[in-house]
N, C-alpha and C positions, 0 to 999 in steps of 0.2 A: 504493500500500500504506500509506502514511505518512496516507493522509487516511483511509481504511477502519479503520486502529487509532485515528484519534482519535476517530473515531465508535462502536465500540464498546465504546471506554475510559470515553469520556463518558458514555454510554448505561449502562453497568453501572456508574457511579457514580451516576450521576441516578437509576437503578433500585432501588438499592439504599438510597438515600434516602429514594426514595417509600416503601418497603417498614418502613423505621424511623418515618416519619412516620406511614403508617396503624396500623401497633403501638399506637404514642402514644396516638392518636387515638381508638382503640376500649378503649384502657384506663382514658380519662379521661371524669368525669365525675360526677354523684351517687354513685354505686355506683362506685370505685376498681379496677380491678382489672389483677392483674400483669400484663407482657407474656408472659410464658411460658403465664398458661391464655389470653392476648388468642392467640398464637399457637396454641394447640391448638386452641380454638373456631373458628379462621377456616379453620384447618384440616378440623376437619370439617364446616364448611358447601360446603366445596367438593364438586361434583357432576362426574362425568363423563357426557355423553351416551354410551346403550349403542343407543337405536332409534331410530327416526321414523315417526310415524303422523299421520294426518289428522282433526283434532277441529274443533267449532266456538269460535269467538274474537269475543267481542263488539267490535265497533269503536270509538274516543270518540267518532266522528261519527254521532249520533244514535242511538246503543246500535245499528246492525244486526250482526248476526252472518254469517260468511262463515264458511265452510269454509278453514282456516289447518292447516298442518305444526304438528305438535308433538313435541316431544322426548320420549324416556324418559331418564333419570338413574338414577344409582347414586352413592352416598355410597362411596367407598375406603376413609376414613377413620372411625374411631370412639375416638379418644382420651378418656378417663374426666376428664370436665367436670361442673362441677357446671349444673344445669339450669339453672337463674338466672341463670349466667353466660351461658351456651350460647347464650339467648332475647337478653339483652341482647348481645351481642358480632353474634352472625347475623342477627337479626331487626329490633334498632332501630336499632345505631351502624353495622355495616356497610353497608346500603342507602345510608343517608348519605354517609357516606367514598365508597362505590364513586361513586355519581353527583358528590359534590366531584370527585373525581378526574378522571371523564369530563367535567364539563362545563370545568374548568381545563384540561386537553389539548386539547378542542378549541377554546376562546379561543385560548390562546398557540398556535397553530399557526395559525390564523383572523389572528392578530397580527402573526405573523411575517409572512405572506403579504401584508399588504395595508401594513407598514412596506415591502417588498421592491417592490409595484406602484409604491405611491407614489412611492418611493424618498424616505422621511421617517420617521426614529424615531417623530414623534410622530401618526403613522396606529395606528387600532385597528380592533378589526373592528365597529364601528360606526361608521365614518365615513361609509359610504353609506346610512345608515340602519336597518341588519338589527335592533338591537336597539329602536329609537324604533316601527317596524313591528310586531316580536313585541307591546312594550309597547302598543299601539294595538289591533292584533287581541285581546290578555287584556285588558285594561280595559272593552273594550264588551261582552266577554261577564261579565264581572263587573257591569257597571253595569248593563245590559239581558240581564239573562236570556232574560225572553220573548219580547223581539223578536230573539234572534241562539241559539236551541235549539244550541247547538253544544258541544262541550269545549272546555275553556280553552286545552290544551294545542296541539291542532289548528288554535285559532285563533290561537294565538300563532306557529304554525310559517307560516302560508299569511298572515300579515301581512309579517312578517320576509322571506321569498322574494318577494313580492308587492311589496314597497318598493322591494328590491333590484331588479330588473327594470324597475319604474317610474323609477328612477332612472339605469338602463343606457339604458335606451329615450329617457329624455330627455336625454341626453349624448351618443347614436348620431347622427350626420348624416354622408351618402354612405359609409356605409358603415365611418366610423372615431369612434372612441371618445376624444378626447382625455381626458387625467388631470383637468388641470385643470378644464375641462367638468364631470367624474365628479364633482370632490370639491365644486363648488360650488352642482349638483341636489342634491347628498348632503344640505347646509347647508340650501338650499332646502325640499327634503323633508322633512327632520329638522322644519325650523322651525312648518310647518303641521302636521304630524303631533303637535307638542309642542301647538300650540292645540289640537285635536280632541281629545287627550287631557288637555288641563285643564277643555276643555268637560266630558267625560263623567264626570272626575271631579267636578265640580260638582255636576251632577242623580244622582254614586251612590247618595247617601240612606245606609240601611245600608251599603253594600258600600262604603264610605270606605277603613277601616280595611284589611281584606281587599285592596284593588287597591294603597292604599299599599305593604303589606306588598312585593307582589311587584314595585313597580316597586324597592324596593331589594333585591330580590335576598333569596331564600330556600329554604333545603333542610330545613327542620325538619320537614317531611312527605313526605319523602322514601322510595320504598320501592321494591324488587325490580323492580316493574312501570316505573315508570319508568327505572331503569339498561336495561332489556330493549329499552326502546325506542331512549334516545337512545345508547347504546354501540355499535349496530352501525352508524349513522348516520355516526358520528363516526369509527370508525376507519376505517371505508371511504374516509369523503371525505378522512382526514390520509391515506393511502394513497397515497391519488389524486393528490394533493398531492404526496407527494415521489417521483411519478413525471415532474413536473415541475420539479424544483427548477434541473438547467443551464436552464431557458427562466429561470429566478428571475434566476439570475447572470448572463445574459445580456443581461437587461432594465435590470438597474444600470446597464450602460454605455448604456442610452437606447435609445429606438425605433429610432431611423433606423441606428444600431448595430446592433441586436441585427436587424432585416430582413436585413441584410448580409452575417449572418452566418448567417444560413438559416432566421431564426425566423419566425414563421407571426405577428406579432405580435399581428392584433386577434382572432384567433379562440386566441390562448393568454391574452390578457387577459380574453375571454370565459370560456373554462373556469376561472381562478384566480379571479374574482368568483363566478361559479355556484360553486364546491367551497366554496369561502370563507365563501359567505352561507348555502350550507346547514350547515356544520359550526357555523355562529355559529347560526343559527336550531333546529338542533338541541340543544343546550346551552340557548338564553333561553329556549326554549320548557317547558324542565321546572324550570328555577330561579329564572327572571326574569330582569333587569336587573341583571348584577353586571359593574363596572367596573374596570380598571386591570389586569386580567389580562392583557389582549391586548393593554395597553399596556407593561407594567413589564417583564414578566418576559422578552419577545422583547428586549428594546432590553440587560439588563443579561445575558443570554446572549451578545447580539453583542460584546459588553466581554470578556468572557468566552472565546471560541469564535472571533469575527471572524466577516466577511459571508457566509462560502459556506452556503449556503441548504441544501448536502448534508449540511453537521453542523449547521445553525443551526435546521434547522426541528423533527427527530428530539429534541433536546436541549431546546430551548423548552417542545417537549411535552411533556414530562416534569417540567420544571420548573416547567410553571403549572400538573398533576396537584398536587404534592406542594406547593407555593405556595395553593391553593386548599384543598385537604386541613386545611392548618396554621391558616388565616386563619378559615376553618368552626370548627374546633376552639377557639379561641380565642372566635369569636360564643358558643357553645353552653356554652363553659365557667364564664362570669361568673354573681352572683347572679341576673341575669336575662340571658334571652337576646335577642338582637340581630338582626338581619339581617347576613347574610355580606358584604352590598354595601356596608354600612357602615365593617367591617373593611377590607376591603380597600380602600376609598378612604382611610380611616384611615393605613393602613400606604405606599398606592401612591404616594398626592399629593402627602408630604412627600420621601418618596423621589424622587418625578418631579424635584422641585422643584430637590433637590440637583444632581441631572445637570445639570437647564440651566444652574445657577449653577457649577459647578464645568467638567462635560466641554463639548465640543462636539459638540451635535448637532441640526446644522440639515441637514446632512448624510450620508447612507451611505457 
């Protein structure tokens, strides 16, 4: 009972955080505007589904359209906003926020998970490659349009899973998976996938500027369509996720440990890489390459919360929502704006920094 209230406690603080932090967020900006109309506008952009019918939905791989479920909605709400606001609050800074949000939850959850594999604070979820992969697959579709006809986005997601497996695959022999093995195909991988992507940035020509943009991370075009994709991705797989978390605590006390004590261990490192690398490749694939998330915010929650992965992972998430939310808001806020991977390295590397010199953690 004592660990089920620190997890709700936590959880409706961290919730309630987020929810001041998006206020903030959609109030700030060229056009100022209070949180009392920032909360009525958010208010009536919310929709409830009332139906379900079957329409056509064009797909990003190669424009074909299928036959896709579509909702009906209903607005509940109708609070007297002024229009200008309304547009600006629902249409340009919310899509934004909402995808900050989504894609900072599913990092620090991606975070936590593969500090907990590893058993090492200073693991992210790019350490086996997923985000050097995404950036691999968007860069040749930005350099080479006409030889790779595909979305950016598609090809950023089937890089990222694609890496990740590559690198499972070459770390697998008779059947088991060492860490060590994992983390150093990871380096491996990473390193040649870094040359292929400075090759292709070399020959972009015009599309310099554009692939740079996204390798450091960006939501300035950010819209509806994309939170629809990468949101139900992501909480599925954090889902998934903390339907695992005792195999999590289990795995801290080591393999040969945690066998012993009745875990399944290479076919549960199986599934925490695959949820892992799809929650990370869902997230790079609609923002880019933003860093420190799935680094910082899991490691100063466990300071925080401590190692059990049944409040560490819930809380993380929520915390790299509203940590990515704040750090976006700040890019967007300056005379000119920035990329968000900026900020957040900005804000993550010094802070890393302190931890080493200050706590210990070489260790979980």
């Amino acid at each position: 009972m004592e660990r089920v209230g620190r997890i709700v406690s936590w959880s409706a603080g961290l919730t309630a955080i987020l929810a001041v932090v998006v206020v903030a967020s959609a109030g700030l900006g060229p056009a100022r505007i209070g949180p009392v109309t920032v909360a009525l506008a958010v208010l009536n952009a919310v929709a409830v589904p009332t139906g379900a019918g079957l329409g056509e939905r064009a797909l990003p791989l190669l424009g074909w359209s299928l036959p896709a479920p579509s909702l009906e909605f209903v607005r509940p709400f109708a609070f007297d906003v002024r229009s200008s606001h309304q547009t600006i609050v629902a249409d340009i800074r919310l899509p934004r926020i909402a995808l900050a949000a989504t894609v900072g939850f599913g990092l620090a959850a991606a975070g936590t998970v593969m500090q907990g594999f590893f058993r090492n604070p200073l693991a992210d979820p790019s350490i086996i490659g997923v985000s050097t992969g995404a950036a691999a697959g968007a860069v040749a579709v930005i350099a080479f349009p006409a030889l790779l006809p595909v979305g950016l986005q598609p090809a950023a997601f089937a890089g990222a899973l694609a890496t990740a497996f590559l690198v499972y695959a070459i770390a697998t022999e008779g059947g088991r998976t060492p860490v060590a093995t994992l983390l150093l195909a990871g380096v491996a991988v990473q390193a040649f996938l870094g040359a292929a992507i400075s090759y292709m940035l070399v020959h972009s020509g015009d599309s310099l500027r554009e692939a740079m943009i996204w390798l450091m991370g960006r939501l300035s075009n950010a819209t509806w369509s994309d939170v629809s994709v990468s949101l139900p991705v992501v909480l599925v797989g954090v889902a998934v996720l903390a339907a695992f978390t005792r195999e999590m605590n289990v795995l801290l006390l080591g393999e040969e440990d945690a066998h012993h004590l009745g875990v399944d261990v290479e076919r549960t490192k199986l599934l925490l890489l695959a949820l892992a690398s799809v929650v990370t490749a869902a997230g790079v694939a609609v923002a880019g390459v933003i860093g420190f998330v799935g680094l910082v915010v899991p490691h100063v929650m466990r300071l925080l919360v401590g190692p059990d992965h049944r409040i560490l992972l819930p809380t993380s998430a929520l915390a790299g929502a509203s940590f990515l939310v704040a750090t976006d808001t700040l890019a967007r806020a300056g005379p000119a704006e920035v990329p968000v991977g900026i900020v957040t390295a900005a804000f993550g590397a010094p802070f890393f920094l302190y931890l080493l010199t200050e706590r210990e953690v070489h260790a979980l």
